[in-house]
gemmi code that builds the backbone of each chain (N, CA, C; Angstrom):
import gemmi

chains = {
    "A": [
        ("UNK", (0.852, -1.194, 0.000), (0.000, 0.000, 0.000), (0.890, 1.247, 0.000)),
        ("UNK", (0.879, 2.043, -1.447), (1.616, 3.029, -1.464), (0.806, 4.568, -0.475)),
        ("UNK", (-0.105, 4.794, -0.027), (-0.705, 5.635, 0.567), (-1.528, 6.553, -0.763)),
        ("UNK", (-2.102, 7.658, -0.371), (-2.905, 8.493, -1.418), (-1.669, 8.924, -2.584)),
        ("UNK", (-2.358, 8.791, -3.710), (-1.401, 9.111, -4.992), (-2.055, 10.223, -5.452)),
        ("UNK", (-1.410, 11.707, -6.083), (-1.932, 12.409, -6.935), (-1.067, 12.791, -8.545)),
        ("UNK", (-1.769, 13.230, -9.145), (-1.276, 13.134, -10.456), (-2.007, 14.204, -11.440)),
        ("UNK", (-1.065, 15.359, -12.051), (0.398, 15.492, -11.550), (0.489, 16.012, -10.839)),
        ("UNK", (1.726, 16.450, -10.117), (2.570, 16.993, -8.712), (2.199, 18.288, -9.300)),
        ("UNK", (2.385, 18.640, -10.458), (2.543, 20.186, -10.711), (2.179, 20.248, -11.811)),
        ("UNK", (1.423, 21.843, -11.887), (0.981, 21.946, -13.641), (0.963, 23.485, -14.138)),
        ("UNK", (1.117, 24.189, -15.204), (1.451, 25.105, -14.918), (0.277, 25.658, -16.458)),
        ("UNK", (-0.479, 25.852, -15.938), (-1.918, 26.310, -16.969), (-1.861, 27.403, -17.600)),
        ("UNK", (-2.319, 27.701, -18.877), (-2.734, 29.267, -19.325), (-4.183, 29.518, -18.685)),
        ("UNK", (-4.667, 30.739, -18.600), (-5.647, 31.271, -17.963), (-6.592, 30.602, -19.430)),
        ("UNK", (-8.154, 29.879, -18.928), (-9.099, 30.034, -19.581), (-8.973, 28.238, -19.978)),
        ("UNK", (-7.837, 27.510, -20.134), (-7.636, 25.740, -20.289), (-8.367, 25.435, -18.870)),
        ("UNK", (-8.436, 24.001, -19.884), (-9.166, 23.251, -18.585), (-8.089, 22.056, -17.893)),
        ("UNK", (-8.229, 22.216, -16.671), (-7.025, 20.953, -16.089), (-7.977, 20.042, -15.296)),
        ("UNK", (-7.231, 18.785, -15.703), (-8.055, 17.511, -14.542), (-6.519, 16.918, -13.770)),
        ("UNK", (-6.993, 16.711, -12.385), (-6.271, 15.895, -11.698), (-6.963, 14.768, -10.835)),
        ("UNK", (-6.145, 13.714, -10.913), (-6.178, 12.756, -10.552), (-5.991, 12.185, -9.392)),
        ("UNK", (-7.004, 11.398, -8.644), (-6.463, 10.903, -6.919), (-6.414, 9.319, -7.389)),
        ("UNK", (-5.484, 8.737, -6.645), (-6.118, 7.157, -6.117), (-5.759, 7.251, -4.698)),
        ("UNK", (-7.256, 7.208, -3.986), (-6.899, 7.169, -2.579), (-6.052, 5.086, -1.861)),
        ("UNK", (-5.855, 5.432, -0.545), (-5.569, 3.735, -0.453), (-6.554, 2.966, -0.438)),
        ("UNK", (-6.339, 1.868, -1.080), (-7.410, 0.331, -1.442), (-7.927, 0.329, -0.591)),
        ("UNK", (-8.887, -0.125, -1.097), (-10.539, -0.354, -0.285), (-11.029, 1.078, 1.041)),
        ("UNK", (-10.489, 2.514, 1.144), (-10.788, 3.380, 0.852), (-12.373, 4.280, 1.103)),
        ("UNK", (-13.220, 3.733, 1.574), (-14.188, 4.433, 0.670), (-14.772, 5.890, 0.907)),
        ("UNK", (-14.051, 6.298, 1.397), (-13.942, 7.699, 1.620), (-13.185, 8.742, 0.808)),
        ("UNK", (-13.184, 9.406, 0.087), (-12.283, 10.516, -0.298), (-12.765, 11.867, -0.467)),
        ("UNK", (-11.913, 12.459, 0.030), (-12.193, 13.962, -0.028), (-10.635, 14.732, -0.857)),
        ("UNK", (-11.509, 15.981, -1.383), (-10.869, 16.926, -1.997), (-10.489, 18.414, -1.084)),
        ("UNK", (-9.555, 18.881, -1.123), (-9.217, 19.692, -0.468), (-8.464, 21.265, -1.603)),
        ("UNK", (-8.739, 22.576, -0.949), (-7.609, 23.010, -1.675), (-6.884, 24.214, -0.726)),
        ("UNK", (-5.665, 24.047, -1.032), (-4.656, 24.828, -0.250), (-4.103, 25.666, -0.719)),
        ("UNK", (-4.100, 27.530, -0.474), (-3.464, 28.468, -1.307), (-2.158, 28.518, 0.358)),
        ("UNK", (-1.257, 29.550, -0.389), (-0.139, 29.909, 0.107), (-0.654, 30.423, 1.715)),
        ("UNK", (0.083, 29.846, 2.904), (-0.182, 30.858, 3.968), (-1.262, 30.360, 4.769)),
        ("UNK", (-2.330, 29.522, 3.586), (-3.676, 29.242, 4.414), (-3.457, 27.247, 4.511)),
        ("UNK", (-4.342, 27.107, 5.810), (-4.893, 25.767, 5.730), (-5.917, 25.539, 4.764)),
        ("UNK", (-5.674, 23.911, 4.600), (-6.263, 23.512, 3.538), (-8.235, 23.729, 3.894)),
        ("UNK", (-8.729, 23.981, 2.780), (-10.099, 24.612, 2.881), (-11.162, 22.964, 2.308)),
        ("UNK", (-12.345, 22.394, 2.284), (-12.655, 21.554, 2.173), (-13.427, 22.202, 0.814)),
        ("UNK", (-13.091, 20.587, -0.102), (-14.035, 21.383, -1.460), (-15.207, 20.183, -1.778)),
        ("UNK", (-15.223, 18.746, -1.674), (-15.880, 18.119, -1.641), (-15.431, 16.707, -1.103)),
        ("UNK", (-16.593, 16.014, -1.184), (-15.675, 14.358, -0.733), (-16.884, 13.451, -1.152)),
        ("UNK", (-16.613, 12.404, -1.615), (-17.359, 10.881, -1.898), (-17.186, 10.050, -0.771)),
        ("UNK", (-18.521, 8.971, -1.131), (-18.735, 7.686, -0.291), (-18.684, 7.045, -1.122)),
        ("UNK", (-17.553, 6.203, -1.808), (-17.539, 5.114, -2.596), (-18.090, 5.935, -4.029)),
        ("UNK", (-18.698, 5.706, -4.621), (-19.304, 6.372, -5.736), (-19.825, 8.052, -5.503)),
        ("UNK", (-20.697, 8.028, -4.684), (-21.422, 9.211, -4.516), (-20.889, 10.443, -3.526)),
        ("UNK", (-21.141, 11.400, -4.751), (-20.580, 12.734, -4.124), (-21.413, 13.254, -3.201)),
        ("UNK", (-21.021, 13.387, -1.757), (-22.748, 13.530, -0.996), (-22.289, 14.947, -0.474)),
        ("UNK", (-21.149, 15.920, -0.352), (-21.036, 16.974, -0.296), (-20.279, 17.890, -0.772)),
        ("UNK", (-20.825, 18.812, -1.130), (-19.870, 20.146, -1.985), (-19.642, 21.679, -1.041)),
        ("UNK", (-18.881, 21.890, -0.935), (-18.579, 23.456, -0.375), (-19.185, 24.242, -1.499)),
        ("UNK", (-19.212, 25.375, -0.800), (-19.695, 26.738, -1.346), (-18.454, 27.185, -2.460)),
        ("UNK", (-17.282, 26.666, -1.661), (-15.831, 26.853, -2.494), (-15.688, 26.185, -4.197)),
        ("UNK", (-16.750, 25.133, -3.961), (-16.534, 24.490, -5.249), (-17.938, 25.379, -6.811)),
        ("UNK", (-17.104, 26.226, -7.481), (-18.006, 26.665, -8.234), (-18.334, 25.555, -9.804)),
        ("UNK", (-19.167, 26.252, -10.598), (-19.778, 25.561, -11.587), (-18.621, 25.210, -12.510)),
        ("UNK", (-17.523, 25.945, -12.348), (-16.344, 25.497, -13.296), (-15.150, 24.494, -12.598)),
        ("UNK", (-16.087, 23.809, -11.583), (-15.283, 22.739, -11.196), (-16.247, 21.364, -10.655)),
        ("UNK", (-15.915, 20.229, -11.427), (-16.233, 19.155, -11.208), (-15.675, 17.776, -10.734)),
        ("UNK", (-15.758, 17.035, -9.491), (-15.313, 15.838, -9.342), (-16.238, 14.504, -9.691)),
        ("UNK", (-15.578, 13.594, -9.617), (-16.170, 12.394, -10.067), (-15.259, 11.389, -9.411)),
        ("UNK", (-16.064, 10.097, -8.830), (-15.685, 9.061, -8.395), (-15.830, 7.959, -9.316)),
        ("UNK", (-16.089, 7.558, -10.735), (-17.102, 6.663, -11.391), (-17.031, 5.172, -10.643)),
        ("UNK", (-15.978, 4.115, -10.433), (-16.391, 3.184, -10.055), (-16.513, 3.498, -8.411)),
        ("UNK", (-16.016, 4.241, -7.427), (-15.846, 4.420, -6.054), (-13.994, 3.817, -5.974)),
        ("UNK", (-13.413, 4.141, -6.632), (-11.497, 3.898, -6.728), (-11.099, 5.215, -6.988)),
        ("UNK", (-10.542, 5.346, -7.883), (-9.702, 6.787, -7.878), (-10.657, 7.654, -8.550)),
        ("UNK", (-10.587, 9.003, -8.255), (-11.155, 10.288, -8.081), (-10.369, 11.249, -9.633)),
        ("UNK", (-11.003, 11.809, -10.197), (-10.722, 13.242, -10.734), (-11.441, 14.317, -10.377)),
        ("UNK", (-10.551, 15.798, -10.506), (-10.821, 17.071, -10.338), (-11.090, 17.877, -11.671)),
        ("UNK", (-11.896, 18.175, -12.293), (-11.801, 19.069, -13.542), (-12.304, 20.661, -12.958)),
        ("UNK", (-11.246, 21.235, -13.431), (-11.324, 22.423, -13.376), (-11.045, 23.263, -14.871)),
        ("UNK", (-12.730, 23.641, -15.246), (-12.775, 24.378, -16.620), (-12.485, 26.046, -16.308)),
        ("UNK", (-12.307, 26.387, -17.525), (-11.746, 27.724, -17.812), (-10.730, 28.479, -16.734)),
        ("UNK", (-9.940, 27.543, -16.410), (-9.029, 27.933, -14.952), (-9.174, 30.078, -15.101)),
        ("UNK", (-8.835, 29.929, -13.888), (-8.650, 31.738, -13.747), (-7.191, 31.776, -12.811)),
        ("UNK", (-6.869, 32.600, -12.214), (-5.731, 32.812, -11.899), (-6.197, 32.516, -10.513)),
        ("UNK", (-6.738, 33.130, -9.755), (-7.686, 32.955, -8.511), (-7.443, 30.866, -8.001)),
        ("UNK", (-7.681, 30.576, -8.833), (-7.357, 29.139, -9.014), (-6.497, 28.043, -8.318)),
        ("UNK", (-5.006, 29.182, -9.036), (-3.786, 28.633, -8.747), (-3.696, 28.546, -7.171)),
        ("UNK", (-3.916, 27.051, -7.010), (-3.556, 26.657, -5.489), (-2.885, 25.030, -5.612)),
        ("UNK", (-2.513, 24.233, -3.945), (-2.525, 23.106, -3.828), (-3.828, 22.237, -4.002)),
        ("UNK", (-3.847, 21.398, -4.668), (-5.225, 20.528, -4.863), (-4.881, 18.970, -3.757)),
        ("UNK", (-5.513, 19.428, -2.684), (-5.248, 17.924, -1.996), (-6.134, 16.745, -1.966)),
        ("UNK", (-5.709, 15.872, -2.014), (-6.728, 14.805, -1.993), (-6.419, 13.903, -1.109)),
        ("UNK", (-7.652, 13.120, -0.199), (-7.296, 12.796, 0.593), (-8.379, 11.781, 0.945)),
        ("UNK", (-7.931, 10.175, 1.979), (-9.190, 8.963, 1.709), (-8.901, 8.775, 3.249)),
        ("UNK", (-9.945, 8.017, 3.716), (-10.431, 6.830, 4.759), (-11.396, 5.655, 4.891)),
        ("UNK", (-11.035, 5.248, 5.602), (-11.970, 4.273, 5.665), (-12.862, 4.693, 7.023)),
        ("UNK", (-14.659, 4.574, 6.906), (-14.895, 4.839, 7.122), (-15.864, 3.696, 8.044)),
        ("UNK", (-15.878, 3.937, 9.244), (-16.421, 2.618, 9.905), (-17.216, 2.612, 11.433)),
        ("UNK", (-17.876, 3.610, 10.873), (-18.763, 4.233, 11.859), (-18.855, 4.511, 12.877)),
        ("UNK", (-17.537, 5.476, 12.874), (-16.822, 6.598, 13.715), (-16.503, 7.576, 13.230)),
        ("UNK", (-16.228, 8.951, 13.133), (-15.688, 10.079, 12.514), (-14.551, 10.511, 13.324)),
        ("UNK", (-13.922, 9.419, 14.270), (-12.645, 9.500, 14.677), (-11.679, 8.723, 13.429)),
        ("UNK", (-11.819, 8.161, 12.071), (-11.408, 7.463, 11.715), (-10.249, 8.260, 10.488)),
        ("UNK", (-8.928, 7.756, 10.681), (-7.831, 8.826, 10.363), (-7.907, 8.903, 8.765)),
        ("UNK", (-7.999, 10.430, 8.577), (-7.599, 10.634, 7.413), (-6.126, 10.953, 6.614)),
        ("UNK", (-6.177, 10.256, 5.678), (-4.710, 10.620, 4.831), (-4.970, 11.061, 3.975)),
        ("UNK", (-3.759, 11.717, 3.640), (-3.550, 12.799, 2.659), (-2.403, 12.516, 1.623)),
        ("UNK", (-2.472, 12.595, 0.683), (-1.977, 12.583, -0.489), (-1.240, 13.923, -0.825)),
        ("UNK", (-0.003, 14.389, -1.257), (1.216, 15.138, -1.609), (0.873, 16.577, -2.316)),
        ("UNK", (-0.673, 16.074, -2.787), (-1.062, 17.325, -3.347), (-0.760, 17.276, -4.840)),
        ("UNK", (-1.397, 18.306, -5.795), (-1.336, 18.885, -6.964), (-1.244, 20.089, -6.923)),
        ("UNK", (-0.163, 21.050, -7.610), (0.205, 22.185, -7.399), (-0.575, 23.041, -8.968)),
        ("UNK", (-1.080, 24.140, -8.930), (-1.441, 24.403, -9.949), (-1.575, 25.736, -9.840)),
        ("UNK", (-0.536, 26.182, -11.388), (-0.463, 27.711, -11.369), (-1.034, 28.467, -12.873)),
        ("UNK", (-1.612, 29.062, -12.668), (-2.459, 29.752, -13.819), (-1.709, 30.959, -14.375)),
        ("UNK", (-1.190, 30.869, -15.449), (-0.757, 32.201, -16.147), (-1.542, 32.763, -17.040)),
    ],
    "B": [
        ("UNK", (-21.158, 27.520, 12.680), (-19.764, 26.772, 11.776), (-18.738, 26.613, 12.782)),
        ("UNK", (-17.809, 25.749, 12.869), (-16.704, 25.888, 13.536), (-15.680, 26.400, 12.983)),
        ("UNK", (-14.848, 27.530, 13.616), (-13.358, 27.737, 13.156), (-12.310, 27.328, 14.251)),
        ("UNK", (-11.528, 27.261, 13.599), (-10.103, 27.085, 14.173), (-9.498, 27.921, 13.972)),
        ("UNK", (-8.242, 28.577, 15.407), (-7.708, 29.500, 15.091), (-6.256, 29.196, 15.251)),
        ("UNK", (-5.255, 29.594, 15.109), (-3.691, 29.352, 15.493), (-3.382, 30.385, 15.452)),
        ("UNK", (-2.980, 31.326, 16.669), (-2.377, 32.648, 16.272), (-0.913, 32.781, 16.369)),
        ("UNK", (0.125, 31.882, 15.911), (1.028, 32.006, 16.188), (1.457, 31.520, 14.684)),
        ("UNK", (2.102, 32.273, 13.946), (2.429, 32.212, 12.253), (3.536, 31.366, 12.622)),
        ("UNK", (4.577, 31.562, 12.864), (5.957, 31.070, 13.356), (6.530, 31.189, 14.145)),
        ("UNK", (7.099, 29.585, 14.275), (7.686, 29.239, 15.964), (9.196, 29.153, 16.074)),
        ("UNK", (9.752, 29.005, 16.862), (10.904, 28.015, 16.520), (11.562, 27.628, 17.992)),
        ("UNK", (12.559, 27.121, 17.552), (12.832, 25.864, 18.886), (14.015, 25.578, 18.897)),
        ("UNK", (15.298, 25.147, 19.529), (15.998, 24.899, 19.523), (16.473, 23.357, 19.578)),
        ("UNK", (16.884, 22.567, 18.649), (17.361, 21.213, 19.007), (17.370, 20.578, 20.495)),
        ("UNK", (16.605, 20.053, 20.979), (16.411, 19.017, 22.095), (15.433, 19.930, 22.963)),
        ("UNK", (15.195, 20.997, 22.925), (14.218, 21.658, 23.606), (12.854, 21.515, 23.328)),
        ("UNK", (12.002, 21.956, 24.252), (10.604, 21.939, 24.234), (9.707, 23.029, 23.851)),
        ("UNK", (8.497, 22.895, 22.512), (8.302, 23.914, 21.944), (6.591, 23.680, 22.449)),
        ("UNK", (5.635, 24.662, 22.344), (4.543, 24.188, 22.381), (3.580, 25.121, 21.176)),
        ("UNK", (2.889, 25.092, 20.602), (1.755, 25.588, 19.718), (0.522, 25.610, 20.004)),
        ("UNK", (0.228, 26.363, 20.056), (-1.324, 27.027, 20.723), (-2.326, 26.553, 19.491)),
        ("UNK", (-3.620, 26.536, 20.305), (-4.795, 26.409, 18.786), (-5.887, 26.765, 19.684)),
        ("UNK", (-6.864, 27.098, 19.152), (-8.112, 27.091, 19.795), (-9.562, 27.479, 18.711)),
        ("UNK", (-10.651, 26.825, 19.254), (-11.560, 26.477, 18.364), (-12.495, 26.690, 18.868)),
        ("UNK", (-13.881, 27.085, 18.138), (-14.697, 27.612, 18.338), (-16.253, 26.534, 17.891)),
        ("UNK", (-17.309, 25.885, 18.368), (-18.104, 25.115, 18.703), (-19.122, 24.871, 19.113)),
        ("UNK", (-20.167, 24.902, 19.258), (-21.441, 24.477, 19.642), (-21.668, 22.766, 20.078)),
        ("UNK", (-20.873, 22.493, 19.795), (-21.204, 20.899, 19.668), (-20.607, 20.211, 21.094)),
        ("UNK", (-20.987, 18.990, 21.859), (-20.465, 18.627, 22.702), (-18.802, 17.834, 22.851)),
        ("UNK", (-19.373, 16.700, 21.424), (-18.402, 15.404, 21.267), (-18.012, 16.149, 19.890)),
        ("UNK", (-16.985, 16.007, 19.529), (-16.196, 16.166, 18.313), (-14.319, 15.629, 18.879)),
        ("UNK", (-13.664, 15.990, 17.360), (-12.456, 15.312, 17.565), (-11.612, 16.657, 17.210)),
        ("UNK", (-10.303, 16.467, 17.369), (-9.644, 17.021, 17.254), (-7.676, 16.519, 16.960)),
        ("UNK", (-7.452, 17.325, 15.875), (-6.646, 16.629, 15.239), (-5.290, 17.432, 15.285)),
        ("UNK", (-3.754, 16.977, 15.607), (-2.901, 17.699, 14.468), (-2.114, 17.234, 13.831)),
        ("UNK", (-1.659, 18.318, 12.375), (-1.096, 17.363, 10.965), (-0.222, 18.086, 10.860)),
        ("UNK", (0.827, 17.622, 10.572), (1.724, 18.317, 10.695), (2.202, 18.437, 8.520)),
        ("UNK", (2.949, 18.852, 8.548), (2.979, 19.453, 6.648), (4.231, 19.260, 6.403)),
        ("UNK", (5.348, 18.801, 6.223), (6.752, 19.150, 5.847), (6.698, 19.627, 4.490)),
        ("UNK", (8.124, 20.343, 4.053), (8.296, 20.710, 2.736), (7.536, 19.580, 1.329)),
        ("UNK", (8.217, 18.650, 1.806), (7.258, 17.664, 0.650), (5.841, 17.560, 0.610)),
        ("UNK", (5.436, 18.538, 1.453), (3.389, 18.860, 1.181), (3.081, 17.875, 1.464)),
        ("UNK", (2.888, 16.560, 1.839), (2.487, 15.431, 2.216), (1.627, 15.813, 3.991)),
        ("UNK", (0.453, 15.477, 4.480), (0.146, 16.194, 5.270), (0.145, 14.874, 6.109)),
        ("UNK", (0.928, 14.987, 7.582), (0.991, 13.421, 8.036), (0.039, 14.289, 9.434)),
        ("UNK", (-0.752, 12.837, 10.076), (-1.135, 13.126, 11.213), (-0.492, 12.757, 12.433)),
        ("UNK", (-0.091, 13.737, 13.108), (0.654, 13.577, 14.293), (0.331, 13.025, 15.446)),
        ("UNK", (-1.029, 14.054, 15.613), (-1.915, 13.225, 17.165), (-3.202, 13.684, 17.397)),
        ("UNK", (-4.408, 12.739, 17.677), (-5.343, 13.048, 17.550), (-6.238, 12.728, 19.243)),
        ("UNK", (-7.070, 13.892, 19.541), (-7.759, 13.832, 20.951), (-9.157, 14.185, 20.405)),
        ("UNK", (-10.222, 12.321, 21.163), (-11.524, 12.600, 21.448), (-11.721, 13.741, 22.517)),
        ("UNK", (-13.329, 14.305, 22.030), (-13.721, 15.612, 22.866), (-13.780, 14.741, 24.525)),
        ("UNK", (-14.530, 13.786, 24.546), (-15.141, 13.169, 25.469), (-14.208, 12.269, 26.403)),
        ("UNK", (-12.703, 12.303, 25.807), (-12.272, 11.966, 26.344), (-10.707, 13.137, 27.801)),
        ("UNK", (-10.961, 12.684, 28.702), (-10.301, 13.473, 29.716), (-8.841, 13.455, 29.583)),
        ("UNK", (-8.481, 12.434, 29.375), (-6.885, 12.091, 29.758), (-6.363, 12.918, 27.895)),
        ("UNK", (-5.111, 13.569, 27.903), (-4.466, 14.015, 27.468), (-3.939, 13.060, 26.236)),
        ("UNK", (-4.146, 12.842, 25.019), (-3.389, 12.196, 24.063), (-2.033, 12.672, 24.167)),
        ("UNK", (-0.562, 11.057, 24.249), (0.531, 11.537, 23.820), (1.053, 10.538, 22.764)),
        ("UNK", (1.785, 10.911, 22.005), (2.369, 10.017, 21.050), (4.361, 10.281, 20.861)),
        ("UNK", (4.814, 9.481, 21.810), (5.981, 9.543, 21.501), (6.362, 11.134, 22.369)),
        ("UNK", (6.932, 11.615, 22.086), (7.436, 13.154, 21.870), (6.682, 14.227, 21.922)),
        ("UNK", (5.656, 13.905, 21.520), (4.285, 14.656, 20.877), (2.950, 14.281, 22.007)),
        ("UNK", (3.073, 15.433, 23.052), (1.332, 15.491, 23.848), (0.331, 16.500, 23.415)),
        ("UNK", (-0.798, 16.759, 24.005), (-1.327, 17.794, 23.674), (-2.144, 17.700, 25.372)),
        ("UNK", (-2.578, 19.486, 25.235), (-2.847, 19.762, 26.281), (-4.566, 20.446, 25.889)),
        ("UNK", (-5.415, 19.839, 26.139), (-7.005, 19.818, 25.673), (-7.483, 20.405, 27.026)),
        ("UNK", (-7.907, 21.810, 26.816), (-9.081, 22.380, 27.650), (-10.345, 22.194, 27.349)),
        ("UNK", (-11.154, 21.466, 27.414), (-12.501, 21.743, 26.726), (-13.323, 22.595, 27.312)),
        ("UNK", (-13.323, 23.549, 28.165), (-14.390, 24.421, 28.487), (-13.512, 25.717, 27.854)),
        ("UNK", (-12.290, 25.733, 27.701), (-11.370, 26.879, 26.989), (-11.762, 26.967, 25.840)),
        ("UNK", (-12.135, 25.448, 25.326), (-11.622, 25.286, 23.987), (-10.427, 25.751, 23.092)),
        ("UNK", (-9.501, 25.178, 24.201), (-7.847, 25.429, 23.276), (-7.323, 23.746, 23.593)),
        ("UNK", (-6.689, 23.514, 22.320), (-5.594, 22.520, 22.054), (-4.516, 22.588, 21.748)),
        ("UNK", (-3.645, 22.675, 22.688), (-2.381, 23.068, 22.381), (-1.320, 21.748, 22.163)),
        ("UNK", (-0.399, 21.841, 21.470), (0.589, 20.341, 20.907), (2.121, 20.934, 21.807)),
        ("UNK", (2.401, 20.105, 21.786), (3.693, 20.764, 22.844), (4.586, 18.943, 21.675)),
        ("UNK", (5.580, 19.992, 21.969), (6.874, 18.631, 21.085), (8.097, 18.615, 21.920)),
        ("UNK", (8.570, 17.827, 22.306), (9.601, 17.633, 23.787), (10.954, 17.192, 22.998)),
        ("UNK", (11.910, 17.701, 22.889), (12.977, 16.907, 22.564), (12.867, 17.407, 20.925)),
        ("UNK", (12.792, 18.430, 20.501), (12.925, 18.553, 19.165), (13.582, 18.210, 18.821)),
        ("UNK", (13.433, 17.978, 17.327), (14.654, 17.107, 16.137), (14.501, 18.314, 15.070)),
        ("UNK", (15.516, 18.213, 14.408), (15.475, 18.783, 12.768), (14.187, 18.256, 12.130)),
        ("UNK", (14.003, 17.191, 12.124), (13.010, 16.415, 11.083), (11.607, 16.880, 11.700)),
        ("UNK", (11.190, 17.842, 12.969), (9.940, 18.892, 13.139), (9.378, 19.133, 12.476)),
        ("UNK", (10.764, 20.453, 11.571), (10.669, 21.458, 11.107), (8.950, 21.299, 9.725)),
        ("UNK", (8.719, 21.826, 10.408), (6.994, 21.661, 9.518), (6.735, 22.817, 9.384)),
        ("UNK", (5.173, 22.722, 8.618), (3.572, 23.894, 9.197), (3.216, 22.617, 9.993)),
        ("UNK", (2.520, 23.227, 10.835), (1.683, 22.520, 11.752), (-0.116, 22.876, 11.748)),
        ("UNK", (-1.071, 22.462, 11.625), (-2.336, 22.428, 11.662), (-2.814, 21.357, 12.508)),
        ("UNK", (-3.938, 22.445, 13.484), (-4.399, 21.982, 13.724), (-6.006, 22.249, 13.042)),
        ("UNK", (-6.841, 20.800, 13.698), (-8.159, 20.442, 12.560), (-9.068, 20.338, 13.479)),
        ("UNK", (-10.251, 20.706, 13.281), (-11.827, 20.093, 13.880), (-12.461, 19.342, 13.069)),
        ("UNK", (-12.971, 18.806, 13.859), (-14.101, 17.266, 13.138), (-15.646, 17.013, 13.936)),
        ("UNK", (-16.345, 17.153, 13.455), (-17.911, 16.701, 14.154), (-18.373, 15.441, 14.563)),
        ("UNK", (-18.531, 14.851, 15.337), (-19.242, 13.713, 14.848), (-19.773, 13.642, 14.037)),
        ("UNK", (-19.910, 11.601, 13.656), (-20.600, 11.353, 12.584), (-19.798, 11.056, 11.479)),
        ("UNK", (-20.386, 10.006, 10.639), (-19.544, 9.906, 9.616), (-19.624, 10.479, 8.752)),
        ("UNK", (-20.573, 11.714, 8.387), (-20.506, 12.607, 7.503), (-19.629, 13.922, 7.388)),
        ("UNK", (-18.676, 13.769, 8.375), (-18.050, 14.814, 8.721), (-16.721, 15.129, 7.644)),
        ("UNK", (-15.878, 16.290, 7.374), (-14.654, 16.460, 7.062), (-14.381, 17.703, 8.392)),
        ("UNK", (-12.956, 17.788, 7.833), (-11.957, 18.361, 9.066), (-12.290, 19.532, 8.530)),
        ("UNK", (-11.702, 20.767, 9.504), (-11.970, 21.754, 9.546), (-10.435, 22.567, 10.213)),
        ("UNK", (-9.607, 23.108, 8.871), (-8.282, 23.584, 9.724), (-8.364, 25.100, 10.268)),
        ("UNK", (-7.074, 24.936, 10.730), (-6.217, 26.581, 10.911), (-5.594, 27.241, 10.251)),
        ("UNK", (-4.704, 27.979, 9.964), (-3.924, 28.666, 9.557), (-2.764, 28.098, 9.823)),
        ("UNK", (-2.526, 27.640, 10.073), (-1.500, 26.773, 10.777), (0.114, 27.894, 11.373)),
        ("UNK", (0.522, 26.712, 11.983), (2.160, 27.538, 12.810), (3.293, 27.324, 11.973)),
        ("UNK", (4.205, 27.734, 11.331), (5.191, 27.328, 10.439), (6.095, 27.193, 11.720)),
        ("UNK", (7.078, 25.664, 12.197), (7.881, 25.716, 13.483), (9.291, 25.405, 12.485)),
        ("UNK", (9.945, 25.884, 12.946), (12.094, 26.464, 12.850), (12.536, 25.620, 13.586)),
        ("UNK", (13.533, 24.905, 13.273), (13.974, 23.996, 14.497), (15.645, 24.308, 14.009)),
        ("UNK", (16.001, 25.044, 15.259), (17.524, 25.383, 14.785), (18.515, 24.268, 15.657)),
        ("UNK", (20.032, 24.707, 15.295), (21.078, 24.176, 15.902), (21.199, 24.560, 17.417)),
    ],
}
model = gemmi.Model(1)
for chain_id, residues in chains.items():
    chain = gemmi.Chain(chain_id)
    for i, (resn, *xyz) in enumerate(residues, 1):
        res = gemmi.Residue()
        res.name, res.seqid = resn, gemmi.SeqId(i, " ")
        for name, pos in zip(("N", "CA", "C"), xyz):
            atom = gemmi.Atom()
            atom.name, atom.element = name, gemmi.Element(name[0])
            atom.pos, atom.b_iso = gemmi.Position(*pos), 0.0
            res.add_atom(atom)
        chain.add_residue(res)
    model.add_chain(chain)
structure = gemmi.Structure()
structure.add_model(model)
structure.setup_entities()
């Protein structure tokens, strides 16, 4: 078990492209959440899945950004018409979930993403 | 809503000495958890040590205690014996009960760990 994977580490966008990144949280998993982290600040919550289903979204997550779980395994982030505002850490992050909300979450290295 | 606060941007510490980091959080709720993660340069966010609300006795892990007021509502991490390999951000997190929950950070402490 390599722990949460993201992909890529870093990306370096023109203003107005669209970027997707990639999670595989650890096997069997069925928890994952999305996170995003600008300079200075803690990471802010943007959404998270139960196996397949996306059951919550922040206010943070606007119409030009979409996640998806399709089978309940690894996760993408699409973020259309990037803006500069944008450019942050994209964290992603899984647990297993076992009916406790003491149950530890990990975190994955992040996706760095800068908008020119 | 709950926030978390850390008012301390940056710390630092001297090799084998004892540093501590303040946090404190804000709540309505009785039972919740409370977390801290520490960040090194490689952005990888590891969890250091984590204290139930409901529980009295003090979480320690190794090196690493924390000191939980719950009628203060401050959690403070204290690190005994610093090492180089500290040197982090530090966050601390809130959590609700329930399994519908995600964490909820700070601003976190950037800690210096000199010679």
């Amino acid at each position: 078990d390599t722990g949460v994977s993201q992909d890529p580490r870093h990306k370096i966008t023109k203003r107005g492209q669209n970027v997707t990144f990639r999670c595989d949280p650890i096997s069997e998993h069925n928890r994952l959440y999305w996170y995003r982290q600008t300079l200075g600040q803690g990471p802010e919550f943007l959404t998270y899945f139960q196996n397949e289903a996306q059951l919550e979204k922040s206010r943070l997550l606007s119409d030009r950004f979409s996640a998806e779980r399709p089978k309940g395994s690894f996760s993408t982030l699409e973020i259309q018409r990037t803006e500069q505002g944008d450019s942050a850490m994209y964290l992603c992050a899984s647990s297993l979930v076992s009916g406790t909300a003491g149950n530890t979450i990990y975190f994955g290295e992040g996706s760095w993403l800068t908008v020119v | 809503a709950q926030t978390v606060t850390q008012s301390q941007p940056e710390m630092s510490v001297q090799e084998a000495e004892t540093v501590t980091l303040s946090c404190t959080y804000d709540t309505s709720e009785s039972d919740y958890y409370l977390f801290w993660y520490k960040q090194p340069p490689s952005r990888q966010m590891i969890l250091v040590i984590r204290q139930e609300a409901y529980k009295q006795q003090n979480a320690t892990e190794n090196r690493f205690s924390v000191n939980f007021q719950k009628a203060a509502k401050s959690f403070s991490l204290k690190i005994s014996d610093s090492q180089l390999g500290d040197a982090a951000m530090y966050f601390c997190a809130y959590r609700s009960p329930g399994t519908a929950s995600k964490l909820t950070f700070g601003t976190g402490t950037r800690l210096q760990v000199t010679l």
